[in-house]
C-alpha positions in Angstrom: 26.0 6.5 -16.8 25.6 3.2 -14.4 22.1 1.5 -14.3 22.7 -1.0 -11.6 19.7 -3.7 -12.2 19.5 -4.1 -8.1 20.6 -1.5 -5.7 20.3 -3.8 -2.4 22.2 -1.8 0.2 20.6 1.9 -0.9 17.4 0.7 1.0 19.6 0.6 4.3 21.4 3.3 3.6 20.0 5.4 6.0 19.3 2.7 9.3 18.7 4.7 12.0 14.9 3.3 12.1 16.1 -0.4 11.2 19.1 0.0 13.9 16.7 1.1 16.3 14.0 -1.4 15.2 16.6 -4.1 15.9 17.7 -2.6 19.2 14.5 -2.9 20.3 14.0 -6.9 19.8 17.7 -7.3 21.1 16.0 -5.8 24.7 13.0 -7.5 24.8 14.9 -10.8 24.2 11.7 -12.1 22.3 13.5 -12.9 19.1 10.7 -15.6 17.8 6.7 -15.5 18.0 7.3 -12.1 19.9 5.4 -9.0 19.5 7.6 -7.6 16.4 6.4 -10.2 14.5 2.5 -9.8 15.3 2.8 -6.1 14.8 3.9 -6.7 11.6 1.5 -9.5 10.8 -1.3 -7.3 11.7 0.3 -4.1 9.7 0.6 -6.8 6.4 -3.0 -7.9 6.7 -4.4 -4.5 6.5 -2.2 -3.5 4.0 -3.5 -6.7 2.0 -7.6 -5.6 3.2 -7.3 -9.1 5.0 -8.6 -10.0 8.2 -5.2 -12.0 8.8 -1.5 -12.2 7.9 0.9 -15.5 9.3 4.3 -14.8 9.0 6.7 -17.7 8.2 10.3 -18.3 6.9 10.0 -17.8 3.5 8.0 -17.1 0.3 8.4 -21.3 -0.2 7.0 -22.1 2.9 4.1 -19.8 2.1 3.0 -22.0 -0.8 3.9 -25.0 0.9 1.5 -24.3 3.9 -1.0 -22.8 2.5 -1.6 -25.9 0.5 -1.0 -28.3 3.3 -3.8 -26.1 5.7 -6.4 -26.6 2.6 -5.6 -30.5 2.7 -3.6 -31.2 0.2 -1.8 -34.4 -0.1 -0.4 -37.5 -2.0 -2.3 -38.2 -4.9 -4.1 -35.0 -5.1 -3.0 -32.3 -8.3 -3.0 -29.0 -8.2 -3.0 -26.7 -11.0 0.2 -23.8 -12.2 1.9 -22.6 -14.7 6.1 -23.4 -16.2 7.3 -19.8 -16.1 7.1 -19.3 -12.5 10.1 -19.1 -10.2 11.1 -22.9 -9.3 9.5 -22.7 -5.8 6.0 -22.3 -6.7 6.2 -26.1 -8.8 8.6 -26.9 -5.5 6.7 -26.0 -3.2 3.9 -28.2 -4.4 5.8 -31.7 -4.9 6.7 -30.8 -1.4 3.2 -30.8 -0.5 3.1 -34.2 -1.8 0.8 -33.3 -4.7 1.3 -33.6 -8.6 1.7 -29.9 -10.2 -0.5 -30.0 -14.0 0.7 -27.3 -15.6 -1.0 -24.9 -17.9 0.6 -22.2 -20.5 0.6 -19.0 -20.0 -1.2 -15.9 -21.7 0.9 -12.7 -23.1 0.7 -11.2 -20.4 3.2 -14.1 -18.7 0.1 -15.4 -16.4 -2.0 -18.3 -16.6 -4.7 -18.8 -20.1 -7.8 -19.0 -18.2 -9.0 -20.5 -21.4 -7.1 -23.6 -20.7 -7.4 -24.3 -17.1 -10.5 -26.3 -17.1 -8.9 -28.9 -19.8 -6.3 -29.3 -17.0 -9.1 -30.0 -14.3 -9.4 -34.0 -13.0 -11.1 -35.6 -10.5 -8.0 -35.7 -8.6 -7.6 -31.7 -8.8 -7.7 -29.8 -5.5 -6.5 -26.4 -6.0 -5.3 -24.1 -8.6 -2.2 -21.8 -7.9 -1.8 -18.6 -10.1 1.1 -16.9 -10.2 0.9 -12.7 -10.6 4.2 -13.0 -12.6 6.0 -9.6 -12.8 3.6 -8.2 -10.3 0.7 -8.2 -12.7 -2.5 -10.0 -11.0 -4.0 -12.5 -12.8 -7.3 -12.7 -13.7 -8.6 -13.7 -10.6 -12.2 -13.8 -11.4 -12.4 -15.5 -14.1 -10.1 -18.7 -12.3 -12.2 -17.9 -9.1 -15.0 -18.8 -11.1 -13.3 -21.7 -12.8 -12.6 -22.9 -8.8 -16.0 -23.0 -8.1 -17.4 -24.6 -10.7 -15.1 -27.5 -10.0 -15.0 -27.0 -6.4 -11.3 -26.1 -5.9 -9.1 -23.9 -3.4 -7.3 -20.9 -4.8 -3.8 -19.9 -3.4 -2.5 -16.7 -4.9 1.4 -16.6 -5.7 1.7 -13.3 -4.7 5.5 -13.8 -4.1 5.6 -10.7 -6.5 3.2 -8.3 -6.4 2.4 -6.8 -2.9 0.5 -3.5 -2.8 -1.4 -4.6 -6.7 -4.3 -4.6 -6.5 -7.9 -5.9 -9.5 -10.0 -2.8 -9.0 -10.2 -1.9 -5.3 -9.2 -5.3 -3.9 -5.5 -6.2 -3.3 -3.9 -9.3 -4.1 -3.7 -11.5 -0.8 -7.3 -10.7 -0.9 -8.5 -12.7 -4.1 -8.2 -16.4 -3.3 -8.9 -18.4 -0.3 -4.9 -17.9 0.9 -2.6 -15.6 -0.6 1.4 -16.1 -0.4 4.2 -13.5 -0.4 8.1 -13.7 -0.2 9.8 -11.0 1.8 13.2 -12.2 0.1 15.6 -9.1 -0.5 14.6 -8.6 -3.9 11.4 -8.3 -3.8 9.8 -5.0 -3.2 9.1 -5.0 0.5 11.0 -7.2 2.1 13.5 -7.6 5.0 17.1 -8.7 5.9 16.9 -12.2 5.0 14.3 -14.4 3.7 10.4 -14.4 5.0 6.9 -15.0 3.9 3.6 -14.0 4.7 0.1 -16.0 4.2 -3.0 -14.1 4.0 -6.8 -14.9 4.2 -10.0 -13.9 5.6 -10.5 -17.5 7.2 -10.5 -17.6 10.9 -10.4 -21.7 10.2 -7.3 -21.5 8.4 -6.1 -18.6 10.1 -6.2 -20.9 12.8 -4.5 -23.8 10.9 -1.8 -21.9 9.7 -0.5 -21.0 13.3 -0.4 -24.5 14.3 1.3 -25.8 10.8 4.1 -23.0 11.1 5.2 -23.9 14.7 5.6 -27.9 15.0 1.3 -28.3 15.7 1.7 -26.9 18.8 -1.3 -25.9 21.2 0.6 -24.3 23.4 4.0 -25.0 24.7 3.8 -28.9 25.7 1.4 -30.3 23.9 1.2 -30.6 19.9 -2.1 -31.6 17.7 -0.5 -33.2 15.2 3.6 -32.8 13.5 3.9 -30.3 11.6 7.3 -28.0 10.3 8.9 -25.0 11.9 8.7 -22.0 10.1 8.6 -19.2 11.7 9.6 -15.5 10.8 12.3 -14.0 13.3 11.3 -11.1 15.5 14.2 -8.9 13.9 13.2 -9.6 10.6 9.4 -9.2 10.9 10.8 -5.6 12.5 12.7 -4.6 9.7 10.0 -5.9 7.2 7.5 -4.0 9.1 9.0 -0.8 8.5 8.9 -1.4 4.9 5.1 -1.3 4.7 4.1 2.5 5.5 6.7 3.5 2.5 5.3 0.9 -0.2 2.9 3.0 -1.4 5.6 5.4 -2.8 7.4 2.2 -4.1 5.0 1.2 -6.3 4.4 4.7 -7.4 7.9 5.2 -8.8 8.4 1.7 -9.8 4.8 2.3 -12.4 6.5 6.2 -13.2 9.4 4.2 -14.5 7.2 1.5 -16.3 5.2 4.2 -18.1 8.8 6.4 -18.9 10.0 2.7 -20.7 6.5 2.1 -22.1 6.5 5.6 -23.7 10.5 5.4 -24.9 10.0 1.6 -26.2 6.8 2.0 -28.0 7.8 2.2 -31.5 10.2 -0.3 -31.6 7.6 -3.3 -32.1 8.1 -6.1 -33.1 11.5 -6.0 -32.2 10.9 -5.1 -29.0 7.8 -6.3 -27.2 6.7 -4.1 -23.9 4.8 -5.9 -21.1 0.7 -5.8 -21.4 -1.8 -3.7 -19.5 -5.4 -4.6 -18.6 -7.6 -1.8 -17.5 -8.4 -2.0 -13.8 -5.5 -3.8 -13.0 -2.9 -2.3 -10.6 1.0 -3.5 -11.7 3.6 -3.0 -9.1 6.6 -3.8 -11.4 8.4 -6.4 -9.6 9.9 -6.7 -12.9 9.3 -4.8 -16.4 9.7 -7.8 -18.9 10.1 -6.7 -22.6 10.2 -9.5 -25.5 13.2 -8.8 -27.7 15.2 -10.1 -30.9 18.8 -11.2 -30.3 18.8 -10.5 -26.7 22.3 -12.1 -25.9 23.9 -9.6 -28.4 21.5 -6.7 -26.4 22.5 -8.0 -22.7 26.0 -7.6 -24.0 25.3 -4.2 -25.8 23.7 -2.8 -22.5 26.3 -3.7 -20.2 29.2 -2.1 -22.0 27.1 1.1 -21.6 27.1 0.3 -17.3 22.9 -1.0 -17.9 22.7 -4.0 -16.0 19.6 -6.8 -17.3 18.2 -10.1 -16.1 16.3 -12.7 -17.7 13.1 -14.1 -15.6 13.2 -16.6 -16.4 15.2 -18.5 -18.9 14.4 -22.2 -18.7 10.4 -23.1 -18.1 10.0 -25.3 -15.2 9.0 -28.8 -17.2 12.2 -28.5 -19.2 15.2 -28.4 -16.1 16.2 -31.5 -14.9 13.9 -30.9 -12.0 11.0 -30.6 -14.0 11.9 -34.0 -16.2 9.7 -36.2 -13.8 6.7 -34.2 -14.4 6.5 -35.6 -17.6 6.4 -32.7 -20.4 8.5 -32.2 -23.1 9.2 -29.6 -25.0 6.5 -28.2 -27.1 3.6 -28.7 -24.5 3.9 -24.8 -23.4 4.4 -23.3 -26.5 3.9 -19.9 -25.1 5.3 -20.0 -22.3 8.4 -21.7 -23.9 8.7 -18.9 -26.7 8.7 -16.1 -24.3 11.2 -18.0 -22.3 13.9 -17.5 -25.1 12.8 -13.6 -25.8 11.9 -12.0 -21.8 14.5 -9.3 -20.7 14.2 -7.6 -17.4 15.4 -4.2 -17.4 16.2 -1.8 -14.4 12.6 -0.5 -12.7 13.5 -0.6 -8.9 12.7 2.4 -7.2 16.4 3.9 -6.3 16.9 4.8 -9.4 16.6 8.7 -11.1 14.1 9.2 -14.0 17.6 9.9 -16.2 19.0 6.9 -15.5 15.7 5.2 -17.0 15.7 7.0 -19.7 18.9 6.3 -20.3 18.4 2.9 -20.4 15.3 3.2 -22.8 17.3 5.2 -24.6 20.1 2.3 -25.3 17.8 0.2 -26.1 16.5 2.8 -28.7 19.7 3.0 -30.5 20.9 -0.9 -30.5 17.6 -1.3 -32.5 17.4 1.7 -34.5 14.7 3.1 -33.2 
């Protein structure tokens, strides 16, 4: 049996809607800042339980400008974590601020007991990350925030449609930012982003910051970047959103058919952590396992494909050398680095094909 990890072209598989949606901008001749793309921003936002959605290029450019629209500058810090996807430390440097980094909990998000000892004088915001899809705890480092007078800009890159009790993530900071990137689990043809908040001041900000400061078409309040998302992608993306309910129901079926098949193989294998009231949407399901190259290599000779998210903490590429960590100053983070596996959880697969996989698993460990 094949387990692809990624099934890309099975969500387009049947395009009559994205044809048409397509078709549709192609007539209009509105292919940027048109009405595709505040339909959709308007569809996001109340998806999120926001009162606004911006959309821009990409998940990058979501970080980026939702730091730049709180102020954020040279000399100022801003607080994240090393396990994150490159962009989120990127997107800050390109900001102009200094990332401080914080380790992680088991749960792969940030230790809210050890973001305070990363708080200066020159700290302006703090960025959480709701790695795999999993929200952080958000009250707790919304309280942290106030206490020391910081912003909050959610990396939600990963988990549209979660949700902490009744509110969504978007919702839980002063800006949340998504990627639409292909792989994620609504998304488009292409790279996009979205920045949400219930601030008419940044609202307001962010539409100026995303299209070169412009007031209106020939006269700019300050420079600023271009990123805007196209009309044909923010119409594709927007079709995603009335189905991403039922993705994140059968992404979670397939968590709990892996949590249930995997549970007796501790400590060998390790399956991801659950917090009552939290909402996961399985971007990824991360287990912690012994001898994982041998495993990889096991489980694709049976047709499972696997990825590792992600393999080398931010302060220890090359990139990360001028941030000035070594190893050993994210001990968690740095451990579960050489342990994660990501196994299949997207929602084309069949329940048999998950259980399947479990199933491998099972056997390579004697379980």
């Amino acid at each position: 049996m094949k387990v692809p990890y990624l099934d890309l072209p099975a969500q387009f598989a049947d395009n009559r809607e994205v044809r048409e949606a397509i078709e549709e901008v192609l007539r209009t001749g509105q292919f940027v800042l048109g009405p595709a793309m505040e339909r959709f921003e308007r569809a996001f936002a109340e998806l999120c339980e926001v009162k606004y959605g911006v959309a821009v290029a990409n998940g990058t450019d979501a970080i980026f400008l939702a730091l730049k629209v709180l102020g954020v500058g040279e000399g100022d810090e801003v607080i994240t974590v090393p396990n994150t996807f490159l962009s989120t430390v990127g997107a800050i440097v390109q900001a102009g601020a200094v990332p401080r980094l914080v380790d992680v909990a088991e749960d792969y998000n940030i230790d809210i007991e050890k973001i305070e000892a990363a708080v200066t004088s020159m700290t302006r915001a703090i960025v959480p990350v709701h790695l795999t899809g999993n929200p952080a705890r958000m009250d707790e480092i919304n309280d942290i925030a106030r206490r020391h007078n910081l912003s909050v800009v959610e990396d939600a890159a990963q988990s549209v449609d979660a949700a902490v009790g009744d509110r969504k993530t978007g919702s839980l900071g002063d800006l949340g930012a998504f990627s639409l990137h292909p792989l994620k689990n609504l998304n488009t043809i292409g790279d996009g982003g979205v920045i949400t908040t219930d601030s008419e001041d940044l609202h307001g900000k962010l539409l100026l910051w995303r299209n070169h400061g412009l007031k209106n078409r020939d006269e700019a309040a300050f420079f600023a970047v271009n990123s805007r998302l196209d009309s044909i992608k923010a119409a594709v993306a927007c079709l995603q959103i009335p189905g991403i309910g039922k993705v994140t129901e059968k992404r979670n079926r397939f968590a709990r058919i892996y949590d249930e098949e995997l549970a007796g193989l501790a400590p060998k294998v390790v399956i991801p952590p659950r917090r009552e009231g939290v909402r996961q949407v399985f971007h990824t399901y991360v287990v912690q396992i012994e001898e994982r190259e041998r495993l990889i290599e096991y489980l694709a000779e049976r047709g499972i494909g696997t990825k590792v998210h992600y393999p080398i903490p931010i302060h220890l590429m090359e990139a990360g050398h001028s941030l000035g960590y070594r190893r050993g100053d994210f001990p968690v983070a740095e451990a579960q680095a050489g342990k994660i596996l990501s196994l299949p959880v997207h929602q084309h697969l069949e329940e048999a094909q998950v259980r399947y996989a479990a199933g491998c698993l099972r056997r390579f460990y004697g379980g």
